[in-house]
N, C-alpha and C positions, 0 to 999 in steps of 0.2 A: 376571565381572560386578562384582563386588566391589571390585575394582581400576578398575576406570571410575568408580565412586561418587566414590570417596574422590579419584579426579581432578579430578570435577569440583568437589568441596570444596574445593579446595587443599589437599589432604589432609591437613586438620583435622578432619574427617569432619563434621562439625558442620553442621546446614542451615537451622537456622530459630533466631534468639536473640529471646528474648522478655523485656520488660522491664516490672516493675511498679511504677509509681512510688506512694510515698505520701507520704501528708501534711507527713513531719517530713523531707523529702527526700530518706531514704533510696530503696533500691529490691529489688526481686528479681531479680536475673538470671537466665535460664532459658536454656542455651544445647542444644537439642534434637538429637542422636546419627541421624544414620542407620542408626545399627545398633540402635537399638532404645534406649526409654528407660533400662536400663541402665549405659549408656554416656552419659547426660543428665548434663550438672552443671548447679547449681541451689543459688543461696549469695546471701546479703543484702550490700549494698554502702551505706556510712553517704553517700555523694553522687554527683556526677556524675563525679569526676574515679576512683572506685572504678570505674563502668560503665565508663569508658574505658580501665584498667585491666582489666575483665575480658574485654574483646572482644579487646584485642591480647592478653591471654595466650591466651587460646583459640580465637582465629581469625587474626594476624599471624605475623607472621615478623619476627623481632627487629632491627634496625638492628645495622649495626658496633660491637660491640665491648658490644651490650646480652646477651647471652647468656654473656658473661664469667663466673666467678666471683667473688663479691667478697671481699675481704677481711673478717675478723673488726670493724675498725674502721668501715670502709664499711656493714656490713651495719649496726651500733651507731647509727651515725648516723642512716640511714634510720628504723629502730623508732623511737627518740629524737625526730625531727619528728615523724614521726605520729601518735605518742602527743601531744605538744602539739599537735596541729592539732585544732579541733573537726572531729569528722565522719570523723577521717584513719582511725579502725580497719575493718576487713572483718571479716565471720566469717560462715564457710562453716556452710552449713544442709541441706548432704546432699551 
């Protein structure tokens, strides 16, 4: 039975994401486990383009060549915008 779930997931297992937006534009993702809230992640995202960041890590399937490893200088870069972007950091809250 178990195995039919997670099918019909796309076996992300994940069945219900719930989103809380507040005032300064951040939000709460809440992306809910069929197997039981243990299995629930549940983390703050500073805007929108974090939320769309956290549904494709947690419920997509990566395009060509996005699952790669990156490089130590590639990875440098990425932090590096972020960190100058207003709004660019996450940080996970359980």
């Amino acid at each position: 039975m178990a195995e039919e779930k997670k099918a019909k997931h796309a076996r992300h297992g994940f069945k219900f994401t719930h989103i809380d937006h507040h005032d300064d534009g951040s939000a709460t993702v809440h992306h809910q486990h069929e197997d039981g809230a243990e299995f629930d992640k549940k983390h703050a995202v500073a805007d929108i383009d974090g939320i769309h960041d956290s549904i494709e890590d947690h419920l997509g399937t990566p395009n060509e060549g996005e699952d790669e490893p990156m490089d130590h200088d590639e990875l440098a870069q990425i932090q590096e915008a972020k960190a100058n972007t207003p709004g660019g950091k996450t940080e996970a809250i359980s």
